[in-house]
RODO-2510 file (C-alpha; in nm, 4 decimals, decimal comma):
residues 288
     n   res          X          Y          Z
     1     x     0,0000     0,0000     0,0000
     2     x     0,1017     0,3954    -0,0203
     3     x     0,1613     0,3497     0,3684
     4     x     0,4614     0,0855     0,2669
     5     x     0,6753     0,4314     0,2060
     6     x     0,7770     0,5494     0,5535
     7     x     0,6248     0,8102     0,6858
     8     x     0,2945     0,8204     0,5019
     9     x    -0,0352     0,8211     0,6640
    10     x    -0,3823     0,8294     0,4884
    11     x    -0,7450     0,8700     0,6345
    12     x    -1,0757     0,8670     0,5298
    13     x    -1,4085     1,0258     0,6011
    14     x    -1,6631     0,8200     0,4902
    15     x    -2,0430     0,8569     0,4860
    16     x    -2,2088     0,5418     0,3634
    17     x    -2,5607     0,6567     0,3256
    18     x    -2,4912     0,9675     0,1066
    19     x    -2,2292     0,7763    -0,0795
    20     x    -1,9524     1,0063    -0,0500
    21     x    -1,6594     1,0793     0,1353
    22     x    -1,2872     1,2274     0,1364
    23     x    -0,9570     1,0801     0,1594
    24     x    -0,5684     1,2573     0,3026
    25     x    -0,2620     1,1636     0,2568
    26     x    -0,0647     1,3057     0,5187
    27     x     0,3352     1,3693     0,4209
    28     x     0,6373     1,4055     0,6312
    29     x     0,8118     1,7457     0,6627
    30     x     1,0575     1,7587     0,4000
    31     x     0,8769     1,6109     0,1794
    32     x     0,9123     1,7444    -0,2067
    33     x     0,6021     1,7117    -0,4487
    34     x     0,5081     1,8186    -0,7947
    35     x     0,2058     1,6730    -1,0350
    36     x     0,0212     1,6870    -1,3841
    37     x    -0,3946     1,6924    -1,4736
    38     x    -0,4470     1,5113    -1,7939
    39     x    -0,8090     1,4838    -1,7507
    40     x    -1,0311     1,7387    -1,9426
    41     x    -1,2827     1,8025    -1,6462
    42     x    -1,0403     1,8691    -1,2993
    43     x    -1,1687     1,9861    -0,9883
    44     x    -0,8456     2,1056    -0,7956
    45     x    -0,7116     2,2832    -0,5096
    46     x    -0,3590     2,4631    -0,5189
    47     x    -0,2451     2,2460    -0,8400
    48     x    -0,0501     2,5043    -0,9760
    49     x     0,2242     2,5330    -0,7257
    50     x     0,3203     2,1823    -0,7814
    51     x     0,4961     2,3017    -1,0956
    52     x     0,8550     2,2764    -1,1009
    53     x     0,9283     2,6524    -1,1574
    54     x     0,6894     2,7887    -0,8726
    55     x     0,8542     2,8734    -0,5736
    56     x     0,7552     2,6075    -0,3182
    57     x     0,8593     2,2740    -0,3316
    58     x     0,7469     2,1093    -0,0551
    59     x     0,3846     1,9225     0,0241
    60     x     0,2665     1,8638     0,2998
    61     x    -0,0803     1,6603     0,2677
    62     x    -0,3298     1,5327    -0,0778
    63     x    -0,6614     1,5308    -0,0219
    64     x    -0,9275     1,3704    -0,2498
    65     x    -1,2403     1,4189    -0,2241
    66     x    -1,6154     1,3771    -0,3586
    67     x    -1,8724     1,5989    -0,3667
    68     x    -1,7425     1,7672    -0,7361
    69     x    -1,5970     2,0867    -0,6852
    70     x    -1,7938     2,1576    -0,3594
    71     x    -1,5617     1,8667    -0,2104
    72     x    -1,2563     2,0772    -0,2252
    73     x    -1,3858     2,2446     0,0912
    74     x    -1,2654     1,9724     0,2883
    75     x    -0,8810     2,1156     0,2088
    76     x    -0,9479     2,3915     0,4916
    77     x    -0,9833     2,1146     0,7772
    78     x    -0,6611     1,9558     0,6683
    79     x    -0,5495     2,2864     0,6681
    80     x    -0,5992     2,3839     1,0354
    81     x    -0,5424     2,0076     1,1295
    82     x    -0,1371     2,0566     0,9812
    83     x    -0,1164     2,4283     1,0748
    84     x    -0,2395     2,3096     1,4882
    85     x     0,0886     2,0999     1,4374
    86     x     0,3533     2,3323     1,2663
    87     x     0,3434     2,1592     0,9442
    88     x     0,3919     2,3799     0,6944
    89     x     0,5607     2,6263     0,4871
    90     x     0,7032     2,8917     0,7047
    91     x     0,6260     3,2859     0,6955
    92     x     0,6835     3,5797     0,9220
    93     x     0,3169     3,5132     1,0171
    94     x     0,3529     3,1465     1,1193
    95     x     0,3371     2,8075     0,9073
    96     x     0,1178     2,7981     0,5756
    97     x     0,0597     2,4493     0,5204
    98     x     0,1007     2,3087     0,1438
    99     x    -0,2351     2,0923     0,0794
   100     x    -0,3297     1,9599    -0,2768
   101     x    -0,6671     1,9038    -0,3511
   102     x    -0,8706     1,6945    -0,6167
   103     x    -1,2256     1,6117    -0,6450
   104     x    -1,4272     1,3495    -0,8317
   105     x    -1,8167     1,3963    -0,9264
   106     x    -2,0476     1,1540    -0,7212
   107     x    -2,3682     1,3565    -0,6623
   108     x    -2,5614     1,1364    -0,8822
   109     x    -2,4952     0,8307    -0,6530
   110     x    -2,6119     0,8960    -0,3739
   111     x    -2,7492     1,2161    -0,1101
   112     x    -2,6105     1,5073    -0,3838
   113     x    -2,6414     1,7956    -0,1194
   114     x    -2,3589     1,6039     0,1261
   115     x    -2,0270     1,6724     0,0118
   116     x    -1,7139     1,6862     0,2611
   117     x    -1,6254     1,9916     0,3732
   118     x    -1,3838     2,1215     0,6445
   119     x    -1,5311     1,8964     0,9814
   120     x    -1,4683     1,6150     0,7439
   121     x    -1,1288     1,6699     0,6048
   122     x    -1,0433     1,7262     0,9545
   123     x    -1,1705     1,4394     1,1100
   124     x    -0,9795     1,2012     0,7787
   125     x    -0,7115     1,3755     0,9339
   126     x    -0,7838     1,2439     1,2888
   127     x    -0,8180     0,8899     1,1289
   128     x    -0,5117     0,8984     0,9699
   129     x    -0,2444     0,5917     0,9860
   130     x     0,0805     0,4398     0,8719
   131     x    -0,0288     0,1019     0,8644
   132     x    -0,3276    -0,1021     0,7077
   133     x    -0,5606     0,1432     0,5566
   134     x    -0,9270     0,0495     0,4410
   135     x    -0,9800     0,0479     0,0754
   136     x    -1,2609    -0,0210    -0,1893
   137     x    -1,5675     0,2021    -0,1437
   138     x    -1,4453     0,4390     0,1258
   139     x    -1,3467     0,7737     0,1455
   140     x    -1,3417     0,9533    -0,1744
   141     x    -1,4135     0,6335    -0,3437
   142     x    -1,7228     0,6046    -0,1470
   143     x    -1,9856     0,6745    -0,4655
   144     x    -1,7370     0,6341    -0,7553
   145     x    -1,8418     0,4099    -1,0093
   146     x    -1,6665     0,2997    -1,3906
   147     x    -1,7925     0,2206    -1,7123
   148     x    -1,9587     0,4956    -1,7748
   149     x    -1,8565     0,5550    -2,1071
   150     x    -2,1434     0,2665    -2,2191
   151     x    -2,4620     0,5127    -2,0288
   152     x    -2,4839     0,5163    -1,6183
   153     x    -2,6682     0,1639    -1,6938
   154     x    -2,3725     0,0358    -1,7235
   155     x    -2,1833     0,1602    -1,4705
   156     x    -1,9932    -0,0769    -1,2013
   157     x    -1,8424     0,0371    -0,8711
   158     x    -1,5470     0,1850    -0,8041
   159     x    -1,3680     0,2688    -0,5153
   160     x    -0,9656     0,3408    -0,3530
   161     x    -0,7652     0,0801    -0,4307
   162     x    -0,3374     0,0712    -0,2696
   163     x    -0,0160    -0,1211    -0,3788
   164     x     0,3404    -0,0856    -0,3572
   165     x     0,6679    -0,2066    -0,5711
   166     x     1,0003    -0,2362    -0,4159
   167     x     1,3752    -0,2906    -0,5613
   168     x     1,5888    -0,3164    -0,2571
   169     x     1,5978    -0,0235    -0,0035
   170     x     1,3467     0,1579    -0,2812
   171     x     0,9643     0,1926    -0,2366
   172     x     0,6998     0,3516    -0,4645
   173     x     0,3388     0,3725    -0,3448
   174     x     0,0133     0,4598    -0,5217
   175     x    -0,3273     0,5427    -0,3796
   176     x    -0,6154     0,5955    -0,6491
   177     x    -0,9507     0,6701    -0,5977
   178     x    -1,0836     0,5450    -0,9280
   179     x    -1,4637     0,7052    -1,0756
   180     x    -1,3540     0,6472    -1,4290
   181     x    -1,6144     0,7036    -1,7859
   182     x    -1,3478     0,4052    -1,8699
   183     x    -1,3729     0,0455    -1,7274
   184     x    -1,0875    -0,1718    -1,6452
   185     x    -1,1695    -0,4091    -1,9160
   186     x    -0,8008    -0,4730    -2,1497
   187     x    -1,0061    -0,4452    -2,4606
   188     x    -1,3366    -0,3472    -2,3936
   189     x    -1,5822    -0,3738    -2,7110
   190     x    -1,6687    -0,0341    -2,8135
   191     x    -2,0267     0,0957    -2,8554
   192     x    -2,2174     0,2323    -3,1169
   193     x    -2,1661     0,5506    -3,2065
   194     x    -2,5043     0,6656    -3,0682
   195     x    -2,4057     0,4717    -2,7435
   196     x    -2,1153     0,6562    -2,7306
   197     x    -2,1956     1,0279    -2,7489
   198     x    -2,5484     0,9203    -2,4993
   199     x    -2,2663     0,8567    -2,2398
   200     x    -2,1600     1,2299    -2,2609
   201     x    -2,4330     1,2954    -2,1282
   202     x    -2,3207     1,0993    -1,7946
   203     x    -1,9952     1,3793    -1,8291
   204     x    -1,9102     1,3546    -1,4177
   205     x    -1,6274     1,1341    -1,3499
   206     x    -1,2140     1,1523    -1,2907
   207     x    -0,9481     0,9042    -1,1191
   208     x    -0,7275     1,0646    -0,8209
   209     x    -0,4047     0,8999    -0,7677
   210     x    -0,1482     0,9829    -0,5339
   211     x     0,2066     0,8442    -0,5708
   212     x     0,4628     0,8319    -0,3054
   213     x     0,7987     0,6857    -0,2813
   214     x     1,1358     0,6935     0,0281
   215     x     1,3489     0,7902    -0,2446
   216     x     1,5646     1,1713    -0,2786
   217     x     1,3812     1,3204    -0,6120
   218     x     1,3656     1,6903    -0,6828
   219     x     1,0676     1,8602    -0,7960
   220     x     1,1284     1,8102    -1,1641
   221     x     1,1919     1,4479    -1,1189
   222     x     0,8559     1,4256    -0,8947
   223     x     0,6967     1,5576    -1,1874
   224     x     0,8242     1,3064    -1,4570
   225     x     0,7374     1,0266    -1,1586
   226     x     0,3625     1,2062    -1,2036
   227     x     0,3792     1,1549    -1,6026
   228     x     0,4985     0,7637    -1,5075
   229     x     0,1902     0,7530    -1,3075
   230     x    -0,0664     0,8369    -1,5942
   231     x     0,0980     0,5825    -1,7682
   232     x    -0,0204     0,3460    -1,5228
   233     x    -0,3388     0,4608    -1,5258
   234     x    -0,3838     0,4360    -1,9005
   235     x    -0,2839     0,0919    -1,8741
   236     x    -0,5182     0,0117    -1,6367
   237     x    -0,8126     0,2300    -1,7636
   238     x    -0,9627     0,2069    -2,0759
   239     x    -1,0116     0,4941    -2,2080
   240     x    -0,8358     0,6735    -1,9534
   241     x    -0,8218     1,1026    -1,9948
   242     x    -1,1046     1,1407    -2,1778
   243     x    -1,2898     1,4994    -2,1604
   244     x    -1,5079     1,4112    -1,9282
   245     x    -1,2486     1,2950    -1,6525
   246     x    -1,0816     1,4840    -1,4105
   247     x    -0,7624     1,2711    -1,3951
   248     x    -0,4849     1,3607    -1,2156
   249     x    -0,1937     1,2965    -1,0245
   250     x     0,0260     1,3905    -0,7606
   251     x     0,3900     1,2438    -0,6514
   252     x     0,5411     1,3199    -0,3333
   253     x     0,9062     1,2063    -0,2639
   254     x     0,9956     1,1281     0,1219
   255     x     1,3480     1,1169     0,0836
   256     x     1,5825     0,8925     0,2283
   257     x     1,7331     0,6384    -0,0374
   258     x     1,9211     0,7381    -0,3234
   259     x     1,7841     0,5807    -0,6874
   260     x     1,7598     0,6521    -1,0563
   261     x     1,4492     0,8846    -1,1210
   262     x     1,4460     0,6505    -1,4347
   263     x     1,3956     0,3885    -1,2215
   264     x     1,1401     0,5129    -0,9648
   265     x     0,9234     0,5962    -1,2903
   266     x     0,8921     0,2804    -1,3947
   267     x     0,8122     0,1338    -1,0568
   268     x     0,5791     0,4624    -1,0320
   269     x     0,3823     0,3631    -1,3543
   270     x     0,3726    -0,0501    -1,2088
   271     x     0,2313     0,0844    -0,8942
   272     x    -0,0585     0,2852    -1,0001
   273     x    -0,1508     0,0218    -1,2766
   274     x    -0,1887    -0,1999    -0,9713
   275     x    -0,3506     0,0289    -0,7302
   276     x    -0,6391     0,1241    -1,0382
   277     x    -0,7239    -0,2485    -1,0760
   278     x    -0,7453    -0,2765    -0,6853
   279     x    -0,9986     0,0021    -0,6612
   280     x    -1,2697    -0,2050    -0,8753
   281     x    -1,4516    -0,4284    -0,6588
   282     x    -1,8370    -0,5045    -0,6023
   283     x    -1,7161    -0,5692    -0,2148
   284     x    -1,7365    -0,3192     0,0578
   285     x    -1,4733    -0,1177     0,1617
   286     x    -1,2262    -0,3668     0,3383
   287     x    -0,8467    -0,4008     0,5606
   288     x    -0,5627    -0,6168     0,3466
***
């Protein structure tokens, strides 16, 4: 899982009967991030200073969420949950912590008017731990469905699915919280054309995925480890970045072991592959 890399904790929010919820990663301080949106329809939170030439470089917490854009409100209890402990960037007027946000579109699932907002990305916060994490329809994953791109009919759940590759000393994890138009199919049969442009229609969707690994990357390399990981997801989604997804994702480097950027891409790209596939499930949200 993500939580293999040292240091990383994640936490959900999750509220079963409205069928939504959020999820945090929560990074260690030194921690260096960057990412990329490849999706045509993102819903995101403080995106742009994960590229290379903005100032900042460091990140201190990724939170996904549902609830479409209103979900991004649940960045401002992960907020004050860092900033009560000093984690953050630091300014003459005290710590600003660095929080990424993304969102995926589950109104249609469940209770539409409940979307996670600050209590709740507080209290994923609260729930947050470095070892065995639920997965499967939980947190952000809570309403997500796939398929879509057939017509809602033929939509199947989705959910957060984890895994981790190691080569020695080296660790790269992946978190994704997968509400794909796309199915994990590894040729799916495409629909008539009328079939096709229906599911438009049905244009609320995007996969989240968080990637984190213990080796020393700098914030260009995090970013090429953030291209690896959409190749991961394409592999595992089909289609994957379509105009009606939101799909993005973030790398965060921990630091700590010393590897080939080359090297942590490809285990970047094997990891997310995994954790997509993972995330599809018609079971409840369970413990490995």
């Amino acid at each position: 899982m993500i939580t293999d890399v040292p240091g990383v904790r994640v936490g959900h929010w999750t509220d079963e009967q409205a069928r939504t919820g959020c999820t945090v990663v929560l990074l260690p301080d030194g921690t260096v991030g960057s990412g990329e949106v490849r999706g045509g329809a993102p819903a995101t939170r403080e995106f742009e200073l994960l590229a290379p030439h903005r100032t900042v470089t460091r990140l201190d917490a990724i939170v996904f969420s549902g609830g479409s854009a209103f979900g991004l409100a649940a960045c401002d209890g992960v907020m004050r949950f860092c900033e009560e402990r000093g984690m953050g960037f630091p300014t003459e007027g005290g710590v600003v912590p660095i929080v990424v946000g993304a969102a995926l579109f589950d109104l249609l699932e469940g209770v539409g008017s409940v979307r996670p907002g600050p209590a709740e990305g507080y209290a994923a916060c609260e729930a947050a731990t470095a070892g065995s994490m639920p997965v499967g329809r939980v947190g952000a994953g809570t309403g997500a469905t796939v398929g879509k791109w057939r017509g809602r009919d033929h939509a199947r759940p989705g959910g957060v699915g984890s895994a981790s590759v190691t080569a020695g000393a080296l660790v790269v994890g992946a978190l994704a919280a997968v509400n794909a138009w796309g199915d994990t199919a590894d040729e799916p049969a495409l629909p008539a054309g009328d079939a096709l442009v229906e599911s438009w229609g049905f244009a609320a969707n995007t996969t989240l995925v968080a990637v984190a690994t213990n080796a020393t990357v700098d914030k260009v390399g995090c970013l090429l480890v953030a291209q690896s990981g959409h190749d991961g997801l394409a592999r595992a989604l089909s289609p994957a970045h379509a105009a009606v997804d939101g799909d993005a994702v973030v790398a965060a480097a921990i630091g700590g072991v010393e590897a080939p950027v080359e090297l942590v891409r490809i285990l970047a790209s094997r990891a997310v592959e995994a954790a997509v596939r993972s995330a599809v499930d018609d079971r409840p949200a369970r413990v490995p």
